[in-house]
C-alpha positions as CSV (number, residue, x, y, z in Angstrom):
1,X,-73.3,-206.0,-20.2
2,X,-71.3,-205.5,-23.1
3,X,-74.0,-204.6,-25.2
4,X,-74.8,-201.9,-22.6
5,X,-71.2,-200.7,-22.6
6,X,-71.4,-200.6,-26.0
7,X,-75.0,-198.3,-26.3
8,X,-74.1,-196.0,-23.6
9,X,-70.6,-195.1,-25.3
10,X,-71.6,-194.5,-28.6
11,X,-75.2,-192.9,-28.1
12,X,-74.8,-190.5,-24.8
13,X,-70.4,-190.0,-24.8
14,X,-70.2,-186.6,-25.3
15,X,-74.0,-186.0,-25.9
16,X,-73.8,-181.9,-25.0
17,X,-70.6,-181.3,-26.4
18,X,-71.8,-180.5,-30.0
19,X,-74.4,-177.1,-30.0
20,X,-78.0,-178.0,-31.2
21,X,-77.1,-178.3,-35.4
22,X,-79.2,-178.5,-38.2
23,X,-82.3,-176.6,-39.1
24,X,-84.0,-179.2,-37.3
25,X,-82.6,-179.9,-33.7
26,X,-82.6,-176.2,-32.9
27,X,-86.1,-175.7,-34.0
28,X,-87.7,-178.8,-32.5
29,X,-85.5,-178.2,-28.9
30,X,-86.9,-174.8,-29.0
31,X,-90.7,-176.2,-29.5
32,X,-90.3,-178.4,-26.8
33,X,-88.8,-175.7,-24.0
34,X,-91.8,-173.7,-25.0
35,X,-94.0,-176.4,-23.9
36,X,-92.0,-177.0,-21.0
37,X,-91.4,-173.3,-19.6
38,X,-95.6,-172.9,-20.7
39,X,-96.9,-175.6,-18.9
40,X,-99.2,-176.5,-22.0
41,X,-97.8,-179.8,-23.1
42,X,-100.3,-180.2,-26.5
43,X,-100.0,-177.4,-28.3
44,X,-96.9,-177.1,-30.0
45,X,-94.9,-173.3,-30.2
46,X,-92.3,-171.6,-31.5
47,X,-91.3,-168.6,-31.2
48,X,-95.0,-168.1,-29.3
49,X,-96.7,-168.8,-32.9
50,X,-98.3,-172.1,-33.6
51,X,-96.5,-174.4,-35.5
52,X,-97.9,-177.8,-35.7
53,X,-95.5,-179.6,-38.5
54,X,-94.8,-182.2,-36.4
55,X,-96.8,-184.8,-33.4
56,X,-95.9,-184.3,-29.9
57,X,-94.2,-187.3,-29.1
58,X,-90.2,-186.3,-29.6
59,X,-91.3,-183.0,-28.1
60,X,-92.4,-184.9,-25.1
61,X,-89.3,-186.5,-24.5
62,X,-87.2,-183.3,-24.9
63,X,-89.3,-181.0,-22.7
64,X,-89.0,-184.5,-20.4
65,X,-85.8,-183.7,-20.4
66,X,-85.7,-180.5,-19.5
67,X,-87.7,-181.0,-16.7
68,X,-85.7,-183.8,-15.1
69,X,-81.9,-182.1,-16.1
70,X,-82.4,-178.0,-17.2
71,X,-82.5,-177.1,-20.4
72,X,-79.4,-177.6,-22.0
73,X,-78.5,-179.3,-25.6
74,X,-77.6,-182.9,-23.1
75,X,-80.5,-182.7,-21.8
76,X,-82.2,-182.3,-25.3
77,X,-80.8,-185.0,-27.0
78,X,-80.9,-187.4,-23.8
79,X,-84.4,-189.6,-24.3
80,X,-84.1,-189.6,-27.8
81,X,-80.9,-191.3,-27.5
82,X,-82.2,-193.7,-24.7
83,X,-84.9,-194.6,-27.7
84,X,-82.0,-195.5,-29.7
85,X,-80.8,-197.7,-27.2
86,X,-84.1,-199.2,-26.3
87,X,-84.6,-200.1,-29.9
88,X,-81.2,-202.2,-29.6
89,X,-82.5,-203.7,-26.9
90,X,-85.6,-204.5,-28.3
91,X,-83.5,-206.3,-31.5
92,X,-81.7,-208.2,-28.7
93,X,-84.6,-209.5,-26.7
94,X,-85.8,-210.3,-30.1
95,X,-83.2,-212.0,-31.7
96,X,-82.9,-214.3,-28.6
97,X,-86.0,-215.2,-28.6
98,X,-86.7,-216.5,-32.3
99,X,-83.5,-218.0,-32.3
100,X,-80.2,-217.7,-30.2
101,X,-78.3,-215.1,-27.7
102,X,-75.8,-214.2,-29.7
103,X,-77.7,-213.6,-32.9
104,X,-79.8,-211.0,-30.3
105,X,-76.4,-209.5,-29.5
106,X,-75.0,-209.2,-32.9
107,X,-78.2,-207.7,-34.6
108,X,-78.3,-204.9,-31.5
109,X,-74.2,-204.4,-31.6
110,X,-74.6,-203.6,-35.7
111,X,-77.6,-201.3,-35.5
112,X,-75.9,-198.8,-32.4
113,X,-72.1,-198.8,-34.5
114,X,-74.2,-197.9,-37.5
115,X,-73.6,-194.7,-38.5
116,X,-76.7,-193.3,-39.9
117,X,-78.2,-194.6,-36.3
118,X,-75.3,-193.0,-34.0
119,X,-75.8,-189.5,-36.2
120,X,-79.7,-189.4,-35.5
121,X,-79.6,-191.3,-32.0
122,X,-77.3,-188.5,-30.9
123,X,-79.6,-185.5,-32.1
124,X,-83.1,-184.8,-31.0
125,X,-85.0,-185.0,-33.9
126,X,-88.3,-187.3,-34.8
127,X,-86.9,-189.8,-36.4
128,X,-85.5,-192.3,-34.1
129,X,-88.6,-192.2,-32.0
130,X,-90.2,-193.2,-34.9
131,X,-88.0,-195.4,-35.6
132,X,-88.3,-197.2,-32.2
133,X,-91.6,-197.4,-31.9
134,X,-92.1,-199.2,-35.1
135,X,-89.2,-201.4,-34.2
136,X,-91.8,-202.4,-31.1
137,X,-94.7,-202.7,-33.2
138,X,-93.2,-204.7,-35.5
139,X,-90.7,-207.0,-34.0
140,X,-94.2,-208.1,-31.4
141,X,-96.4,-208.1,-34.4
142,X,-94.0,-211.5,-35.2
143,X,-93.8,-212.8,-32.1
144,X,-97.8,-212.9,-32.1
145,X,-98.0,-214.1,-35.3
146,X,-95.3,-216.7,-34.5
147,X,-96.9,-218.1,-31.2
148,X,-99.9,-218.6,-33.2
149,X,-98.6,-220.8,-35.6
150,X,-97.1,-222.8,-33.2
151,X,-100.5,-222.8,-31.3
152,X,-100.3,-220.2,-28.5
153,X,-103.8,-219.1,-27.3
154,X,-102.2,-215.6,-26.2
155,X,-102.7,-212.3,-27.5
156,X,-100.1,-210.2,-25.0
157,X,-97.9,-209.6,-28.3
158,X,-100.8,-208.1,-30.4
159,X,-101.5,-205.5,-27.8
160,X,-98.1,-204.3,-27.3
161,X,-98.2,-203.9,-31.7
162,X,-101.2,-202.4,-31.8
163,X,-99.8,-199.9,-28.9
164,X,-96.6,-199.6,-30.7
165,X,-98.4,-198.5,-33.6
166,X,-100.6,-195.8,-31.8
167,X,-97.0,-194.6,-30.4
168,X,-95.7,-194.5,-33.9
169,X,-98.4,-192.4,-35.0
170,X,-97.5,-189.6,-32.1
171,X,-93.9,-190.2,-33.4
172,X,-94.7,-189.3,-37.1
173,X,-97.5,-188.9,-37.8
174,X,-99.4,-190.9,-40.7
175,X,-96.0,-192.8,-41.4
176,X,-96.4,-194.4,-38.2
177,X,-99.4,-196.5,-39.3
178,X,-99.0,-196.7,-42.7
179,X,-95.0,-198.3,-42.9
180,X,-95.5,-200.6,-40.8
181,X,-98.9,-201.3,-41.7
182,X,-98.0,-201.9,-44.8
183,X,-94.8,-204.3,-43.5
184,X,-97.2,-206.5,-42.1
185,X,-100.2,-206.5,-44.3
186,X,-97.6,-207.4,-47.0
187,X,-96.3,-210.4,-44.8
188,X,-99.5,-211.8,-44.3
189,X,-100.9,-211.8,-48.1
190,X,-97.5,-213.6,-49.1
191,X,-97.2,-215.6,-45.6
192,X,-101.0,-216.7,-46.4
193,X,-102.2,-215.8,-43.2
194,X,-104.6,-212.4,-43.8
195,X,-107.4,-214.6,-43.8
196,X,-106.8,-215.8,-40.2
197,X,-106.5,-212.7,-39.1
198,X,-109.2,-211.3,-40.9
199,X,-111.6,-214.2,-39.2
200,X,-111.1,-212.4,-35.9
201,X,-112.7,-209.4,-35.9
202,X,-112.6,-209.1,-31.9
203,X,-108.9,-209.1,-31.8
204,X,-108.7,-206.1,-34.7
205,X,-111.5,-204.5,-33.0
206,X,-109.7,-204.4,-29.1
207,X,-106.2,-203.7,-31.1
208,X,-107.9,-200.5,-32.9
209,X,-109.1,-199.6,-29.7
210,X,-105.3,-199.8,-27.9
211,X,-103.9,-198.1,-31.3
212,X,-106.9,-194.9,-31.0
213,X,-106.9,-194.6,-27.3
214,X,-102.9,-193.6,-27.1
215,X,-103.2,-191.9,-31.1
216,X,-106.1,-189.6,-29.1
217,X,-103.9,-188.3,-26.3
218,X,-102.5,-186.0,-28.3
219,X,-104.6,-185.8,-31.2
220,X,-108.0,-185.2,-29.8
221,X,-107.0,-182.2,-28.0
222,X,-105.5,-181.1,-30.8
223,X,-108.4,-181.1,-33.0
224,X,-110.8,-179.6,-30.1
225,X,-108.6,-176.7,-29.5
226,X,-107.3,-176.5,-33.0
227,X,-109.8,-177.7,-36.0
228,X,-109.4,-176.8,-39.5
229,X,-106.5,-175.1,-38.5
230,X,-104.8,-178.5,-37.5
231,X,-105.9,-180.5,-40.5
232,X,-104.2,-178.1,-42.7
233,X,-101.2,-177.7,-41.7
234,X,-100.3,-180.7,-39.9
235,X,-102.5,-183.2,-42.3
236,X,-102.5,-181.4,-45.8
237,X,-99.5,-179.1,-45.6
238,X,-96.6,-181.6,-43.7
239,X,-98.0,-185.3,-44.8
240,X,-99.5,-185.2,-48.0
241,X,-97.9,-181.9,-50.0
242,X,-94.8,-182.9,-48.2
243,X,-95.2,-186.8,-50.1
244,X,-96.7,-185.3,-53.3
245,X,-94.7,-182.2,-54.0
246,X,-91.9,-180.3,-53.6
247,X,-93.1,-177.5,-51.6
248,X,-90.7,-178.3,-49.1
249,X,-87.6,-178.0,-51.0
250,X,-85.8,-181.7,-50.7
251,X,-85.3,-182.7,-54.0
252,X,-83.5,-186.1,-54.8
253,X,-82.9,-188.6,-57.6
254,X,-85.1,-191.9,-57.0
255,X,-82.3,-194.0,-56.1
256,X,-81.4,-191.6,-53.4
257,X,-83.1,-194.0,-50.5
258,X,-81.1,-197.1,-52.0
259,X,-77.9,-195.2,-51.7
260,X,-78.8,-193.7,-48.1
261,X,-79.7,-197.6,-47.3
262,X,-76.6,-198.7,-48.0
263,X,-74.4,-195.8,-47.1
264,X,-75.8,-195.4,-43.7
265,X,-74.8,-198.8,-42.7
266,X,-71.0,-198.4,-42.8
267,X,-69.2,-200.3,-41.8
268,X,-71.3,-203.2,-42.7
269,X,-72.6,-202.1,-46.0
270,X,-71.1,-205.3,-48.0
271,X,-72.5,-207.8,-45.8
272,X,-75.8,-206.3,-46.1
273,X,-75.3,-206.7,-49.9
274,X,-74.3,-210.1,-49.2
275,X,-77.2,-210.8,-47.1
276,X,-79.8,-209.6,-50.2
277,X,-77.4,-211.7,-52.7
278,X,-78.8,-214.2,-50.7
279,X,-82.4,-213.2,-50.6
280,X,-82.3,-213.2,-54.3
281,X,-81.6,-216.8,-54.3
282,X,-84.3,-218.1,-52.0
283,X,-87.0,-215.9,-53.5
284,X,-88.6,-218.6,-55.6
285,X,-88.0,-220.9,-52.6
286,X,-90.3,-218.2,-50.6
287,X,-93.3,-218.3,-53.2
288,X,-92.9,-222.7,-54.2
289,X,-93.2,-224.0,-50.7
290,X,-94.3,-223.7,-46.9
291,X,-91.4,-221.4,-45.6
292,X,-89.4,-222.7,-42.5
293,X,-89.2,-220.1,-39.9
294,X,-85.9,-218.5,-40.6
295,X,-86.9,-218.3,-44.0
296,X,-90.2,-216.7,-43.0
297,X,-88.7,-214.2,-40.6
298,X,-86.5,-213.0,-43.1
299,X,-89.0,-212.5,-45.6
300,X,-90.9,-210.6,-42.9
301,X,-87.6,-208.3,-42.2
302,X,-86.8,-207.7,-45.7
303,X,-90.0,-206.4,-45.8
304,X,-89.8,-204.1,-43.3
305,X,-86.4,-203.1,-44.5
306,X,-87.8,-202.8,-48.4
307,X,-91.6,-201.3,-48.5
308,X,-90.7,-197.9,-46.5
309,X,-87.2,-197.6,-49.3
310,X,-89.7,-197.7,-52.2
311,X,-92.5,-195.8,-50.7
312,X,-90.3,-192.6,-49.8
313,X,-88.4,-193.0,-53.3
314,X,-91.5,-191.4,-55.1
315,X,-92.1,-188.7,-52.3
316,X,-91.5,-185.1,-53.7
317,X,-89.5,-184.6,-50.4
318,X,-86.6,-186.8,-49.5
319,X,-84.4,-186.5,-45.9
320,X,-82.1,-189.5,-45.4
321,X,-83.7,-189.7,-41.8
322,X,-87.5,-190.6,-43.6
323,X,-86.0,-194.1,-43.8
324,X,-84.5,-194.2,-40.9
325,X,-87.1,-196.7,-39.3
326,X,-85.3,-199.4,-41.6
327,X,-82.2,-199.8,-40.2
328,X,-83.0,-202.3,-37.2
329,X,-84.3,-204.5,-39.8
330,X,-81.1,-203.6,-41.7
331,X,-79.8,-205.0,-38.7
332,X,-81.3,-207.6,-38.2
333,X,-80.3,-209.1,-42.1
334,X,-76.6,-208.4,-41.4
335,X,-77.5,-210.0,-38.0
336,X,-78.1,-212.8,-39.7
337,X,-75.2,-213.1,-42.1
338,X,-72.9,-212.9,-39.0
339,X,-74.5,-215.4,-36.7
340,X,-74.1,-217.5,-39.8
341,X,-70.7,-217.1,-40.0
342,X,-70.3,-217.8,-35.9
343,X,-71.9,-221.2,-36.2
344,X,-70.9,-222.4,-39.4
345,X,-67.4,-220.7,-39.9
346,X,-66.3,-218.3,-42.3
347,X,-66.6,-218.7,-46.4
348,X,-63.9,-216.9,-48.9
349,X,-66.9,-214.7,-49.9
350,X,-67.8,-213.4,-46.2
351,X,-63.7,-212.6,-46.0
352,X,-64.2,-210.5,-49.2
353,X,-67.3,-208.7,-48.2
354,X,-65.5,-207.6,-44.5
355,X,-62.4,-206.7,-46.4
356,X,-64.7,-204.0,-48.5
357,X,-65.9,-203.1,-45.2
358,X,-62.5,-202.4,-43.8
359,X,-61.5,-200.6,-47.4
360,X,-64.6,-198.0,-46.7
361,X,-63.2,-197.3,-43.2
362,X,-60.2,-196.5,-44.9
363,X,-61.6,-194.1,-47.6
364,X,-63.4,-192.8,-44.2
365,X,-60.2,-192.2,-42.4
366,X,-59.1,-190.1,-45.6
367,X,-61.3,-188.2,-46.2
368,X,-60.8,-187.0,-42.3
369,X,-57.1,-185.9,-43.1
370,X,-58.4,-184.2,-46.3
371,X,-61.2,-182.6,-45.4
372,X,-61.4,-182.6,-41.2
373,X,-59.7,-178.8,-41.2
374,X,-61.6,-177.2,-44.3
375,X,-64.5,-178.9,-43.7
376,X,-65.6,-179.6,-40.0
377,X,-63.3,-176.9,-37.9
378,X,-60.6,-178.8,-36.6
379,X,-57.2,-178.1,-36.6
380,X,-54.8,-179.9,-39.0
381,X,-53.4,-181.9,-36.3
382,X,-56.7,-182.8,-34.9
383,X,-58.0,-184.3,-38.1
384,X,-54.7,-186.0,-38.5
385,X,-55.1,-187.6,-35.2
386,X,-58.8,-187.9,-36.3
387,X,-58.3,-190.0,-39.2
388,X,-55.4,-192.2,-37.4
389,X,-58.0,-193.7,-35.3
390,X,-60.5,-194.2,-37.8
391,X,-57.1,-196.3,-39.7
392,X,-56.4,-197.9,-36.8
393,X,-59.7,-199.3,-36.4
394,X,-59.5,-200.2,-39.9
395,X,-56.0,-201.8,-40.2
396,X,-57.1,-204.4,-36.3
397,X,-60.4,-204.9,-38.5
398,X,-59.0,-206.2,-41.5
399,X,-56.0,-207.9,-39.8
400,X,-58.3,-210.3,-37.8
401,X,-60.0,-211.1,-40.8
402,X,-57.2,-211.9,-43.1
403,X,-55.4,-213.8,-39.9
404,X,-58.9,-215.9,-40.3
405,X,-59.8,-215.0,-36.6
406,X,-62.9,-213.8,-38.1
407,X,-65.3,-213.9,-35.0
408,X,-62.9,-211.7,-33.0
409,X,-63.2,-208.9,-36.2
410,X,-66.8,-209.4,-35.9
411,X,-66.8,-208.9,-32.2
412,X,-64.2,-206.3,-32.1
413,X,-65.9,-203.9,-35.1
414,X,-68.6,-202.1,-33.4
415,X,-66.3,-201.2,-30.2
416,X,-64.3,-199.9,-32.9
417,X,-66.9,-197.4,-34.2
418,X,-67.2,-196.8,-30.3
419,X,-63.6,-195.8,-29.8
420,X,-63.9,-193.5,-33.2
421,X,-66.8,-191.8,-31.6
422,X,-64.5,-191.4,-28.6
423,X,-62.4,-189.6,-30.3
424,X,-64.6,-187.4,-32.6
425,X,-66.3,-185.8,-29.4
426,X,-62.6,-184.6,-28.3
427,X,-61.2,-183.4,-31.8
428,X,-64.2,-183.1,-34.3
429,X,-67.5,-181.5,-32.2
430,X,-65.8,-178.3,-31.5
431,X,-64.8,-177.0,-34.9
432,X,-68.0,-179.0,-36.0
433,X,-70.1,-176.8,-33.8
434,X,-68.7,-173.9,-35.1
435,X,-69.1,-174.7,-38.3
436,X,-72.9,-175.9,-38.3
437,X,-74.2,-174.1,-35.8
438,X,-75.0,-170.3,-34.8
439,X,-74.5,-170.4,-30.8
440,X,-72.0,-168.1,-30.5
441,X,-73.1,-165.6,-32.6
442,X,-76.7,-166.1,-31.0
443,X,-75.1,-165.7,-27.2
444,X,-73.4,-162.4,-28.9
445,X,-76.4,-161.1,-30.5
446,X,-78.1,-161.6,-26.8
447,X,-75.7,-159.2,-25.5
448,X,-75.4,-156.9,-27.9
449,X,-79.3,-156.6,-28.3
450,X,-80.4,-152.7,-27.3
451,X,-83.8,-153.3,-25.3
452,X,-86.8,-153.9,-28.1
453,X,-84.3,-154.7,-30.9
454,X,-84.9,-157.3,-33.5
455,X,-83.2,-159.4,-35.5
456,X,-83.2,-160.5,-39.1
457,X,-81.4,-162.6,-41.8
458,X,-79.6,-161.1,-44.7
459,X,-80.3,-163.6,-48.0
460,X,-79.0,-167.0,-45.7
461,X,-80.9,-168.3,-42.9
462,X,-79.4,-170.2,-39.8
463,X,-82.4,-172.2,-37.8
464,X,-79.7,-172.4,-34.5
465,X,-80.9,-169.1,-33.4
466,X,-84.3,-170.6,-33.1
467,X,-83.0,-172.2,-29.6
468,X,-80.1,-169.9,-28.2
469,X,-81.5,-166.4,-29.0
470,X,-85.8,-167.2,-29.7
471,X,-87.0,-163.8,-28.9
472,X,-85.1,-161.8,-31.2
473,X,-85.8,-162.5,-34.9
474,X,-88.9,-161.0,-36.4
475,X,-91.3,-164.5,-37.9
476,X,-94.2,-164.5,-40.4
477,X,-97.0,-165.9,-40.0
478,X,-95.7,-169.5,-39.5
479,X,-93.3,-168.7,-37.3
480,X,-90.6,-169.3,-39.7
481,X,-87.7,-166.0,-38.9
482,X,-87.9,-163.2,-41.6
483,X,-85.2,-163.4,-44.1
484,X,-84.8,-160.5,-46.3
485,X,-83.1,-160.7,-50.0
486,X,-82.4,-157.0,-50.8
487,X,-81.2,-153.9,-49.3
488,X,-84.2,-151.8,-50.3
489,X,-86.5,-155.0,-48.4
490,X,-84.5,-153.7,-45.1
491,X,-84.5,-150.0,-46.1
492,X,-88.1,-150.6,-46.6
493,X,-88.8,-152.6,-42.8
494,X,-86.8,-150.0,-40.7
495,X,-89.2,-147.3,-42.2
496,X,-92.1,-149.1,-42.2
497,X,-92.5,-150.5,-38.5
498,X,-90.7,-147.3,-37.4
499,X,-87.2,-149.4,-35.9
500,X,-84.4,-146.9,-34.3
501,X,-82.2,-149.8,-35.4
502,X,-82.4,-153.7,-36.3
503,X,-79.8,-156.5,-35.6
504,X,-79.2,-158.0,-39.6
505,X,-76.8,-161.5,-39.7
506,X,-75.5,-162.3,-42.9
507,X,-72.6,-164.1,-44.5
508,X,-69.9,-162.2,-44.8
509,X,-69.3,-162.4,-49.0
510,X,-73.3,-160.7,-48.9
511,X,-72.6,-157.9,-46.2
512,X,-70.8,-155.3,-48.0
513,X,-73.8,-154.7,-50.2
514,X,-75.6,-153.2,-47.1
515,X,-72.3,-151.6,-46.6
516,X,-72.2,-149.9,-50.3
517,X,-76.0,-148.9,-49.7
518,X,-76.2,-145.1,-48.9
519,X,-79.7,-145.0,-47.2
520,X,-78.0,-147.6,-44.6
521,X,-75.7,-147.0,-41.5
522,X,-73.8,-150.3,-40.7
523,X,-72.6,-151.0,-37.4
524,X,-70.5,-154.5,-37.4
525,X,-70.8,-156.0,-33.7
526,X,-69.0,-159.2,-34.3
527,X,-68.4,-162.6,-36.6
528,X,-68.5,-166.8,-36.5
529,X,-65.7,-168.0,-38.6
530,X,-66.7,-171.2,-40.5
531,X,-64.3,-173.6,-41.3
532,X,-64.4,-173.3,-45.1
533,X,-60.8,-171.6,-45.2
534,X,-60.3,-171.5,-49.0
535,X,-63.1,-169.2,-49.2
536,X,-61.2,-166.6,-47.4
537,X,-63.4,-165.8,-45.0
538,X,-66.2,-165.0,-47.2
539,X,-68.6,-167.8,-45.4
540,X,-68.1,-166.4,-42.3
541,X,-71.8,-165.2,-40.0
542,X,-71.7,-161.5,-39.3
543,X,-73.6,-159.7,-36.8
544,X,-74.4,-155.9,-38.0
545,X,-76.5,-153.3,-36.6
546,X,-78.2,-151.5,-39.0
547,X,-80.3,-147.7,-39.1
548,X,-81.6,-145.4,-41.3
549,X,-79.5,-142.6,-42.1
550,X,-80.7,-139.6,-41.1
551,X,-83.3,-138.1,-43.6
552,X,-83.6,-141.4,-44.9
């Protein structure tokens, strides 16, 4: 019960207060309210072009949403949180089965209060249904391989990886096979047991038969109504130029997925250091002798938790949610480390590693009161109250632990992170949703719209009016909205296509150059303040209408 407390507080509290942010969640929400307001639930849409960058299954459970609730950013963001959840579950289930109840609990409590996985469980993007379904595939690809050492004739478990896998794939894509393919190919050359699976071709052959038959609801369609057209972009375009080059425009250092790893665990970042210290030391263990089972189940997580870091460290395009699907294993290592410290008390280093916890919860808290008001919209009295909280949390944290009352700090942490999430959705997500999303100007543009107008971008480019105002930018070819870099590019459009008029938004320190331009009549029908108050204003969204002068 308290584990269900504890999910449904930090992942669906507040789901709708926050507008659709990002260039991602407005985009993908709008994708799946095409499919839901079309009917046609394959091919994906937006803005009525194609645009097949991502597999159907997150769009699925969006447009699923819609159609139970109305479309609305809750009802977005509402089974992509409950895939969150179940993958906590799934830890829990798992963590009781391979060894005890409360290392089940503790695995599940850390993944939902960490924040990389409250961020992305909360937003309806693709990576936490990737995520979970690779939690499923992999978590019953050890069970399986665990009742068969011990002699089970059973091969329930199998199926349900071998289906978790084929979900994956409609998740992600080619990630969805290949991480956790990899995961467990990897564990069975160094467990010495990819020769007894290799003896059975029957079982492979069923379990490719599972993994094709749910991969094919979605992609066989696509192919027969879609072809080369498909392959391209989908295949060439979004897996393997995405991996191989830059085309996409994510640049990062190669350490960036170590630091996103560690980062994204807060507040247990040190006992997850603590737990590879560790790992270190029983390495040559792992390769000298038979490994016991709690040895061999963490060599199998750190697996999990290691291959997908070094694979998307050499990608041309890095996102911190591409490794997203290693946090439950992330999980389950600090998991470990804690359920350690509840049977066998606490050691002088674990009391180190929580206080560095603590200390990042106070640089947290802060940066808050530094940077709540200039950075994410709130008021100076919000942010203070903000960052009291996050202190708070902190100074009952770090109090237990130093008072030696370590398992009530353990137990006592992640409802913690629940009551700072509490308090975020009440002071934070309003200036926030100012400052990272477009609504408001996109609900004014709606209104101010003359019948047949259009809209386009000015230099900068906000994705949010991809959901609250779709029909009125102009797109290209791939459906991405036009975005023009010079007067003479508008000058040049309004002439061209014949346009009385055309809605332009801009930032405000790049709208006085249409302004200055004599061919151009500007018409300023309204603004977004952002929160960035030592810029003076200048970052500020502006809505202009904008005509030819006459003779022009």
């Amino acid at each position: 019960m308290a584990l269900l407390l504890l999910g449904a507080g930090i992942l669906f509290y507040g789901l709708g207060r926050l507008p659709l942010i990002g260039p991602d969640e407005p985009r993908y929400a709008e994708v799946a309210r095409e499919m839901f307001a079309s009917g046609d639930w394959i091919t994906p849409r937006l803005g009525g072009i194609h645009w097949f960058e991502k597999p159907a299954l997150t769009y699925w459970l969006v447009a699923g949403g819609f159609t139970l609730f109305g479309v609305s950013e809750w009802a977005a963001r509402f089974f992509v949180a409950l895939s969150a959840g179940a993958s906590a579950l799934l830890l829990c289930f798992f963590g009781r089965r391979v060894r005890s109840v409360m290392f089940g609990y503790l695995s599940a409590a850390v993944l939902l209060s960490s924040g990389i996985w409250l961020g992305f469980g909360r937003g309806a993007t693709f990576d936490t249904p990737l995520a979970m379904t690779m939690t499923l595939s992999l978590l019953a690809f050890y069970l399986w391989d665990r009742e068969q050492r011990e002699g089970g004739t059973t091969n329930f478990w199998w199926y349900v990886c071998c289906a978790g896998l084929g979900l994956a794939v409609l998740a992600k894509g080619l990630a969805g096979i290949v991480l956790p393919g990899g995961v467990i190919g990897l564990y069975l050359l160094l467990a010495r047991r990819l020769l007894n699976l290799l003896k059975r071709p029957a079982l492979l052959i069923i379990g490719a038969v599972i993994f094709l038959a749910i991969a094919a609801t979605w992609y066989g369609p696509m192919f027969a109504r879609h072809g080369r057209e498909f392959w391209n972009e989908f295949f060439l375009a979004h897996h393997f130029q995405r991996y191989l080059t830059n085309k996409y425009q994510h640049p990062q250092p190669v350490y960036f997925f170590v630091a996103i790893a560690l980062m994204g665990c807060v507040p247990w970042t040190f006992h997850l250091i603590a737990a590879a210290q560790q790992a270190v030391r029983r390495w040559r263990d792992f390769m000298a002798r038979e490994i016991a089972e709690p040895d061999r189940m963490r060599l199998f997580v750190w697996l999990w938790a290691l291959l997908p870091v070094v694979f998307f460290s050499f990608s041309g395009s890095k996102l911190p949610g591409y490794i997203l699907p290693v946090f439950p294993a992330i999980a389950l290592l600090v998991g470990d480390e804690l359920e350690r410290v509840w049977t066998e008390g606490a050691t002088r280093r674990f009391r180190w590693m929580s206080t560095l916890n603590g200390l990042l919860l106070v640089v947290i808290a802060v940066v808050v009161w530094l940077q709540g008001s200039t950075e994410m919209g709130a008021s100076n009295v919000q942010a203070r109250i903000a960052s009291a909280v996050v202190m708070a949390v902190a100074a009952v944290y770090l109090a237990l632990v130093w008072s030696r009352r370590e398992k009530a700090a353990i137990l006592i942490l992640p409802f913690g992170v629940l009551a700072i999430v509490l308090a975020a959705s009440h002071l934070l997500f309003a200036g926030l949703g100012r400052q990272e999303s477009m609504r408001e100007l996109s609900q004014l543009a709606l209104q101010k719209a003359a019948p047949g107008e259009r809209l386009v971008f000015y230099i900068n480019t906000e994705q949010s009016l991809n959901f609250y105002a779709p029909e009125l930018p102009l797109r290209d070819e791939k459906a991405a909205m036009l975005t023009l870099m010079t007067t003479n590019e508008i000058a040049a459009l309004l002439k061209k296509r014949q346009l009385p008029s055309l809605l332009v938004i801009a930032l405000r320190r790049w709208s006085g150059a249409l302004s200055d331009d004599e061919r151009l009549s500007v018409e300023a029908l309204g603004e977004q303040p952002r929160a960035n108050r030592h810029q003076g204003g200048l970052d500020n969204l502006v809505l202009m209408r904008v005509r030819l002068r006459t003779g022009d």
